[in-house]
C-alpha angles and dihedrals in degrees: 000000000000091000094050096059091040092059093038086063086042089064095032102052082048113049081048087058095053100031096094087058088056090091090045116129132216107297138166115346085005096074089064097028101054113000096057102013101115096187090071092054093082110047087197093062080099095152092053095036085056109031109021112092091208097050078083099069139359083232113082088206089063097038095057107043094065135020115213108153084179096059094055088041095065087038092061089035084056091044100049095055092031108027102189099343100116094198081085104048084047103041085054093047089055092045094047083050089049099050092049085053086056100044085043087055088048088051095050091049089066090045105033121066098207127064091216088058097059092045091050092047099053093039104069081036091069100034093037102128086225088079091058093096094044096052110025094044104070088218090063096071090095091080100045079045096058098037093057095057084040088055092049094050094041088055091033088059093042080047093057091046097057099042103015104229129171102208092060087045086062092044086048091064096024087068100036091075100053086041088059080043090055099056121335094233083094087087085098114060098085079063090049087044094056097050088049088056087049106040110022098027081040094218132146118285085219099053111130090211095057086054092045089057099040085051101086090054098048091056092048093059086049094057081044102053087041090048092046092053089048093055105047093011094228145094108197128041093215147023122255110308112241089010104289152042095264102051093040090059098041095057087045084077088052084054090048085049092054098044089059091048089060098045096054093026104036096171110105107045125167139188092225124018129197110227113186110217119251110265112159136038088240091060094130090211089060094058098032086061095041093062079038093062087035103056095037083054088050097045095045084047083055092045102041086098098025102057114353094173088058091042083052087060095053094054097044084052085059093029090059091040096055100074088054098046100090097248082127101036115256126196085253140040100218135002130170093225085061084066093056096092093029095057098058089068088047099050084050089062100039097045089056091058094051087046083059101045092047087065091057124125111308092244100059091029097080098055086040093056094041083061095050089044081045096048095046094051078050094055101046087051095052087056090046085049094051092043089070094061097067091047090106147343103269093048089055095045093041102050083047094063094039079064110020103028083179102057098138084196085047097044093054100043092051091037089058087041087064085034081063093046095049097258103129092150088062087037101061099041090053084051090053105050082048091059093054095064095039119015096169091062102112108192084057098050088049082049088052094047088053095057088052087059095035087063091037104245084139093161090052091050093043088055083050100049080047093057085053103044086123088082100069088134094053104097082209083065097066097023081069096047093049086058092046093048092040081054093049093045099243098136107176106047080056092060094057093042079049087051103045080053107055086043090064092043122012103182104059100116085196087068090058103046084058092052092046082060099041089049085048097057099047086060091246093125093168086061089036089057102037089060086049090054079046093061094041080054092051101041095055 
């Protein structure tokens, strides 16, 4: 019974705290993940949901960086009950949230030898601010996804250890592979499972038994990692940070020193942060995550007898961290949703020390207990807070720049948001500040291009399209073109720009509503129609 009502606030407390994202629309990756993703619009694509790296995103830059076949299964699973009604993308994204709360509250009750721990824990799991972005961004779900098939293996496996059997034993490695399909951040649980043989089951590291067991899931990593490679034929996302290894790794401990200032100061989140690499010895994020990294390593090394299962906790929190790091180069630096496994270690740790200090003497338990309760209200504002911010386009991109005016993604998304409302002149300077930060960033530069014609400096826009001729197989390339020559009146070599680019991606519906005008204009209304009918196709 006690459990019942334990794991009913659990939900509670959580769907409140997300029930204000529930209205949110299609922003940021969504826009290309799910809005104009047309993989996901036949569930029983099954081949091209699993195995084709572009069935993830309409945008080639964002396919072919991860493969997670899970993530575009539940898409198309949510499109094809919900089509473009975004309630039910986010309702699932908050249940999926949910459910991993509650695994993550059945695992702690084997670790974990009192019941409060465990609540506590999963608790400011479930209301930490970090997870905004997992949960109340549709595109997120990859992480809650995958740490719901991690969570079953992982008690599948304890199961296994404490009654030996060998159906558990199965579940244990049927769930690890979804949950390396899910995000690839899984690989490592066979590390977190041998330190639980050797620090919670208290048992030999040299055991051949605990190898023999730890062996399955090693060599599933290993299919994964090679099938992974197969599919989008790269390790890495991106090359060396800063230019070189050293750099690269060195900045890796400043990351380590600002995940551990959100998870203890969760008040400045952004969508996108800007992390300068590491450059000199006297960078105070590099040292500020090296004694980081030093003291957390002392104190595991203290507690590994004390209180393993808290100890447990530590490592899963660094564990969790080390695939996010940029030890193996990302596409970004830092992101809140990487928090989201990782946290769940942490809270474990944090939530035991609050449990200790709650039994201490009456007369300070009471103030002890009002902070925790305090905390806690705290906690779950500063998520509703957040919430807000992925509502739409224009309050994410707006809170970016209040804090990152540099933001080159948020400088583009708010820059095409004032394209749409006729305000080229604030456009382009938004592009160009953009540009300044990131000047490799193509769909920024194309956005750019379009203000200049927009605001008909068509010579200035031509020069610009010149400098870049090296794009020819970028459908943005010609898309562009086509709008420079429609403004200029030359018809029919928009036509043929129109064309180039509809032939390198056919299911933009932007492309078509340009060729409808172009077809308009040049008093053809069949052709004009047919491309309309074309857009209505594409949007359902």
């Amino acid at each position: 019974m006690v459990r019942f009502v334990l794991c009913t606030l659990l939900c509670g407390l959580a769907f409140c705290a997300y029930l204000n994202s529930i209205r949110g629309a299609f922003v940021y990756d969504d826009i290309a993940n799910v809005a104009q993703n047309q993989y996901i619009r036949n569930l029983y694509n099954w081949q091209d949901l699993l195995l084709n790296p572009d069935a993830r995103s309409s945008l080639p830059s964002l396919s072919r960086k991860n493969y997670r076949p899970l993530f575009n299964l539940l898409n198309a699973f949510d499109y094809h009950f919900w089509g473009m009604n975004t309630f039910g993308y986010h309702l699932t994204n908050i249940l999926l949230h949910i459910l991993t709360g509650l695994l993550l509250f059945v695992l702690l009750e084997y670790l974990v030898p009192n019941p409060l721990t465990s609540f506590l824990a999963t608790l400011f799991f479930l209301l930490h601010p970090a997870n905004v972005e997992a949960v109340a961004n549709i595109s997120g779900r990859s992480s809650s996804i995958s740490s719901i098939f991690f969570l079953v293996s992982l008690l599948a496996y304890i199961h296994w250890d404490r009654t030996g059997s060998r159906k558990t034993a199965a579940f244990a490695y049927l769930f690890f592979f979804p949950s390396l399909l899910g995000r690839e951040t899984s690989v490592v649980l066979p590390v977190l499972l041998f330190f639980y043989e050797v620090m919670i089951a208290k048992k030999d590291w040299r055991a051949r038994m605990v190898w023999l067991r730890l062996l399955p899931f090693v060599l599933l990593t290993i299919g994964y990692l090679v099938l992974r490679n197969h599919v989008i034929g790269s390790w890495a996302q991106h090359s060396y940070w800063g230019g070189s290894m050293l750099i690269n790794d060195l900045t890796s401990l400043k990351i380590l020193y600002l995940y551990f200032k959100m998870l203890v100061l969760p008040v400045r989140l952004i969508a996108e942060y800007r992390v300068q690499t590491v450059q000199s010895p006297y960078d105070s994020g590099l040292w500020a995550g090296f004694f980081a990294l030093i003291f957390l390593g002392y104190w595991l090394y203290t507690q590994r007898r004390i209180k393993p299962w808290v100890t447990f906790g530590g490592l899963w929190f660094l564990l969790g961290l080390l695939p996010v790091l940029n030890l193996v180069p990302l596409d970004s630096l830092l992101n809140d949703r990487f928090l989201y496994f990782p946290l769940a270690g942490a809270c474990l740790v944090l939530a035991e020390y609050l449990r200790k200090a709650m039994v201490a003497p009456a007369r300070i338990r009471g103030v002890i207990l009002s902070c925790v309760c305090l905390a806690l209200v705290f906690t779950m504002a500063l998520t509703m807070r957040r919430n807000l911010v992925w509502i739409s386009e224009e309050a994410l991109y707006g809170d970016t720049l209040k804090k990152n005016p540099y933001s080159p993604r948020a400088c583009n998304g708010m820059g095409l948001l004032l394209l749409r409302e006729n305000r080229a002149e604030d456009a382009l300077m938004l592009f160009r500040a953009g540009l300044l930060a990131d000047p490799y960033y193509g769909q920024l530069f194309y956005n750019y291009v379009q203000a200049l014609i927009q605001l008909r400096r068509f010579q200035e826009a031509d020069e610009q399209l010149k400098k870049n001729s090296d794009h020819m197989e970028d459908p943005n390339y010609h898309h562009v073109y086509a709008l420079l020559y429609k403004e200029k009146g030359h018809y029919r070599r928009a036509l043929e720009s129109i064309n180039k680019a509809i032939d390198l991606n056919p299911f933009l519906a932007d492309y078509y509503i340009t060729r409808s005008k172009i077809y308009y204009a040049m008093g053809d209304l069949e052709a004009a129609a047919r491309d309309l009918n074309k857009v209505s196709e594409i949007a359902r």
